[in-house]
C-alpha positions as CSV (number, residue, x, y, z in Angstrom):
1,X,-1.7,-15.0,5.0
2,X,0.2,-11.7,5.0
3,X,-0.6,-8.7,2.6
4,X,1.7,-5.7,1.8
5,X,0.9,-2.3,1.7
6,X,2.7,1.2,1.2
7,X,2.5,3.3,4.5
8,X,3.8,6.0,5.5
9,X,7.0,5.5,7.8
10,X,6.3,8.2,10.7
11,X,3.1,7.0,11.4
12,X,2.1,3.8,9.7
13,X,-1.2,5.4,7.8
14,X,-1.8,3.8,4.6
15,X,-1.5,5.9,1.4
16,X,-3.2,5.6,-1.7
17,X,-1.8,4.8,-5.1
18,X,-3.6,5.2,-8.4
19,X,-5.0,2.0,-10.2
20,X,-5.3,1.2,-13.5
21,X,-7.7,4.1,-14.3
22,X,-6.0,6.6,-12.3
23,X,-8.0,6.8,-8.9
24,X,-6.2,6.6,-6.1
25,X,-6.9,3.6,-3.5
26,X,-5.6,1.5,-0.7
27,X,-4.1,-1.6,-2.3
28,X,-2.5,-4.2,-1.0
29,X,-0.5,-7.0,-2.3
30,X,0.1,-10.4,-1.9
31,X,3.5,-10.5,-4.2
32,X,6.2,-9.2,-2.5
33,X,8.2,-8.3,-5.8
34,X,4.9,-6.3,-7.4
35,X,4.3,-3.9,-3.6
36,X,8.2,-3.3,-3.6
37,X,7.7,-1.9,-7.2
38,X,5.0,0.3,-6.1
39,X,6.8,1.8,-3.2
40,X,9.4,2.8,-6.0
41,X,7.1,4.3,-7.7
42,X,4.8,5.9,-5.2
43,X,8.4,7.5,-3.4
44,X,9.3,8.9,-6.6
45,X,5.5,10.7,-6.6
46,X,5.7,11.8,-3.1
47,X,9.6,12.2,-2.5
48,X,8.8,14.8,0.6
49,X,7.0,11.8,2.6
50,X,9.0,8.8,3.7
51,X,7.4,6.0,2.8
52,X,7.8,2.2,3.7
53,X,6.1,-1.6,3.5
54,X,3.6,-2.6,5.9
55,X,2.3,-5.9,6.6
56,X,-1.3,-6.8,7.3
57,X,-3.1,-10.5,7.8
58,X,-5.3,-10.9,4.7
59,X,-8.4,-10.9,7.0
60,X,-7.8,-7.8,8.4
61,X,-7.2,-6.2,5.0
62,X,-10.6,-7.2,3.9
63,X,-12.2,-6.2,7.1
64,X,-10.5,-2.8,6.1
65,X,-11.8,-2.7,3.0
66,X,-15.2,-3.4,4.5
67,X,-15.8,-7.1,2.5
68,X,-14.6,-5.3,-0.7
């Protein structure tokens, strides 16, 4: 199953966006509607750093996330 994520578009790195208490983290996202939401909003925070989608298998994600 793919996940989404926000990356940045030069070089792919992940970048963090702030939860639900304000931390930032690595999400990702299995609804296509709710990541493409948060790239609007995380390019309107950052709008010197190109950002774009990025597509990960869900097992990789949580390998990532080191069994989080």
């Amino acid at each position: 199953m793919p996940v989404f994520t926000i990356v940045e578009e030069a070089s792919g790195a992940l970048v963090g966006v702030a939860d639900e208490s304000g931390e930032t983290c690595c999400r990702w996202y299995a609804d296509v509607d709710e990541v493409q939401s948060a790239l609007v909003l995380t390019q309107h925070l950052n709008p010197d750093l190109p950002l774009s989608l990025g597509v990960t298998p869900l097992g990789t994600a949580f390998a990532l996330t080191s069994g989080w």
